[in-house]
N, C-alpha and C positions, 0 to 999 in steps of 0.2 A: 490395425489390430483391435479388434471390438472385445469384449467381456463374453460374447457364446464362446468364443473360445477356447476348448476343452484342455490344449497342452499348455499346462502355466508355466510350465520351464523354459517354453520356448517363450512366451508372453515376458519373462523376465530378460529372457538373452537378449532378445530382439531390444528391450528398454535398455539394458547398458551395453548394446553396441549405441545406440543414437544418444544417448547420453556422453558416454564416454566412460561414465562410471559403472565399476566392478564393486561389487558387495562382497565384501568376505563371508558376510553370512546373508546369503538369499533372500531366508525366510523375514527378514526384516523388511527388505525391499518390498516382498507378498504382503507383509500387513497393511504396508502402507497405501496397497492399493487397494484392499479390501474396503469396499464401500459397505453400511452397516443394511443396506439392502440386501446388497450381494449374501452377507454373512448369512442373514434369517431363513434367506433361501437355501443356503449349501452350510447350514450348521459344521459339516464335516470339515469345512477348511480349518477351524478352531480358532479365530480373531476375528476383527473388524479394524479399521485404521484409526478410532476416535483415541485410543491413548498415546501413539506416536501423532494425532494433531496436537495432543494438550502438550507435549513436549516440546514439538518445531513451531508452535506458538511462541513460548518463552526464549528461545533459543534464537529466532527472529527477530523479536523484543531485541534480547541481548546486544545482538550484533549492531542493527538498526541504532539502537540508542548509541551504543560507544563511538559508530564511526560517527555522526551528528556532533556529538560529543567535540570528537578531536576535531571534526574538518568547520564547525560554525564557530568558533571561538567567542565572538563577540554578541550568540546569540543568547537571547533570553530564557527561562525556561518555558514559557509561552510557545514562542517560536519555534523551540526545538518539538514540544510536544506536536504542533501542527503540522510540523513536516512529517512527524514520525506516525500519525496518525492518515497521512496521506499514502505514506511506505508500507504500512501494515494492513490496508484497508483492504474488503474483503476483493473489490474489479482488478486494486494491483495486482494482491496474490493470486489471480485466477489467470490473469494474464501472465504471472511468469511461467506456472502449471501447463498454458496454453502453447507459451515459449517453449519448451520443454519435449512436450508431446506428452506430458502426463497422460493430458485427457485422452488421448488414442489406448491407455493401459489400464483405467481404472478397471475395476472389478464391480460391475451394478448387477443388482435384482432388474427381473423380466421389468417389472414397473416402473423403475428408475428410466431403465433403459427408454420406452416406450412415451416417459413424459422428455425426452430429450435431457435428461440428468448429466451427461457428459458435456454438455453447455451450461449449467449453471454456475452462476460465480459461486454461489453458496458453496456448492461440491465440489469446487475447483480450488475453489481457496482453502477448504480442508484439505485435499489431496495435497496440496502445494506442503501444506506445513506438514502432514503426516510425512512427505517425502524427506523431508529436513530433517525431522526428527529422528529417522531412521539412518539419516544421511551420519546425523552427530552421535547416535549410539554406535556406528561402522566405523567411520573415520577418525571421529573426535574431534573438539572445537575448533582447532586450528585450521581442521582442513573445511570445517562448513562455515567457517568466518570468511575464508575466502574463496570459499566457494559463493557465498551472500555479495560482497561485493563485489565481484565482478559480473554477476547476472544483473545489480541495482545499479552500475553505474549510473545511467542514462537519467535513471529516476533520480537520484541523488544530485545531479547535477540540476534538474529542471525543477526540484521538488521546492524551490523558494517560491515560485510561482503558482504553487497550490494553497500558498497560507491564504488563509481569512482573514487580513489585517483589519477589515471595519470591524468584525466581533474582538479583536484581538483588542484592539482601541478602546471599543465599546467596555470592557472588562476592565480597561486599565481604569479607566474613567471612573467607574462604579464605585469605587471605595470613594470616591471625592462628590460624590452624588451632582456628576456633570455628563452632562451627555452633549454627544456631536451634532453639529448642524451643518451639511450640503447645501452649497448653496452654486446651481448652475448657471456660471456667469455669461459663457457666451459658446455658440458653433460656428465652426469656421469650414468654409470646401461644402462641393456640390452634397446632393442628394446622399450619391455614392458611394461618398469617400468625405463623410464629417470628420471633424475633429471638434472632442466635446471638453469642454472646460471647468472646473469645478474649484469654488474655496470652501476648504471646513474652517468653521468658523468654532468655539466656544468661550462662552461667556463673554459676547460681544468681541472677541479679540479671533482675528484669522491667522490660523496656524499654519495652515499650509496648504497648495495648492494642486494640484491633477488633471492629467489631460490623457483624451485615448481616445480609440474607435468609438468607444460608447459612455453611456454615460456610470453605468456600472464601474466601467474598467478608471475612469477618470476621478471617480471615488475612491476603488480601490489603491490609485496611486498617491491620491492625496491620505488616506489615512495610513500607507505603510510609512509615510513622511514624517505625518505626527504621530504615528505610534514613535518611531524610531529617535523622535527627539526631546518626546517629551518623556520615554523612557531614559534617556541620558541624563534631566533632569534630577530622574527619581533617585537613579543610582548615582 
């Protein structure tokens, strides 16, 4: 279902039969798809989706944060923020949009349309949150809190894997005006199949070590080590 589209009620039926979800009130679902291209060109619709994104932004926030919140107990507020920065980003949000089928509904201007707008994460991750937003002024928080985790399981379970721990490090370090040094000690296995070895070292003293496909990744395990213990340190 593309945006020339002329019958939007049918444009809506069709989204909550594949969704699942029923709108009590329609016209919320319509804002949401309303792209601000679409609007300039068909003024008579009377919206565009940007105030139901500024809403399923916070509302996203919300949820995102609390479950973090309950489900890492032991993490930092570091940590927590770089997962929740990786949950909120704008390729997640396009790809739940993408999950979904939003992008088969928005509503673009001829030009949007034509620069392939229905593919951009930009547009996709708006859509995503304007849909939310609308979600939580229809249903109420309850039902978009779990409606949120159950689309983000998969992310929430992988999203330790997204953190930054060398800038994470790097940060901690800063207040003590000590910075990290890599130091690659050996590669082990053919051409094909390395395994790369690494000690961070500071202030002459090695904190911890890291191993993995590459030399990036063997970093990044040696600094989630020494972030994690010289954090227990501090605290």
């Amino acid at each position: 279902m593309k945006s020339n589209v002329n019958n939007i009620a049918e444009i809506l039926k069709t989204l909550e039969k594949i969704t699942g979800i029923s709108f009590s009130n329609p016209s919320l679902l319509l804002e949401a798809l309303v792209h601000p291209s679409y609007y300039h060109e068909n003024p008579s619709v009377g919206m565009n989706n940007q105030r139901l994104e500024f809403l399923g932004d916070s509302v996203i926030g919300l949820v995102v944060s609390e479950v973090l919140y309950k489900t890492h107990k032991n993490a930092s507020e570091g940590v927590l923020s770089q997962i929740k920065n990786y949950l909120v980003k704008k390729e997640t949000l396009a790809k739940k949009a993408k999950n979904l089928g939003l992008n088969n509904f928005i509503l673009l201007g001829r030009g949007e349309e034509l620069q392939r707008g229905r593919e951009k994460d930009s547009i996709l991750a708006d859509l995503f949150e304007a849909y939310i937003g609308a979600l939580f002024l229809d249903k109420g928080f309850e039902f978009v809190k779990e409606f949120l985790i159950n689309i983000y399981k998969e992310e929430i379970e992988r999203a330790e894997y997204e953190i930054d721990w060398k800038t994470l490090l790097r940060k901690l370090l800063l207040s003590a005006n000590k910075k990290p040094i890599y130091k690659l000690v050996r590669e082990e296995g053919p051409q094909h199949n390395k395994r790369f070895f690494v000690e961070l070292w500071i202030d002459d003293e090695k904190v911890s070590e890291g191993e993995g496909k590459s030399k990036k990744q063997a970093e990044t395990q040696a600094a989630k080590k020494a972030f994690q213990k010289l954090k227990e340190n501090v605290s």
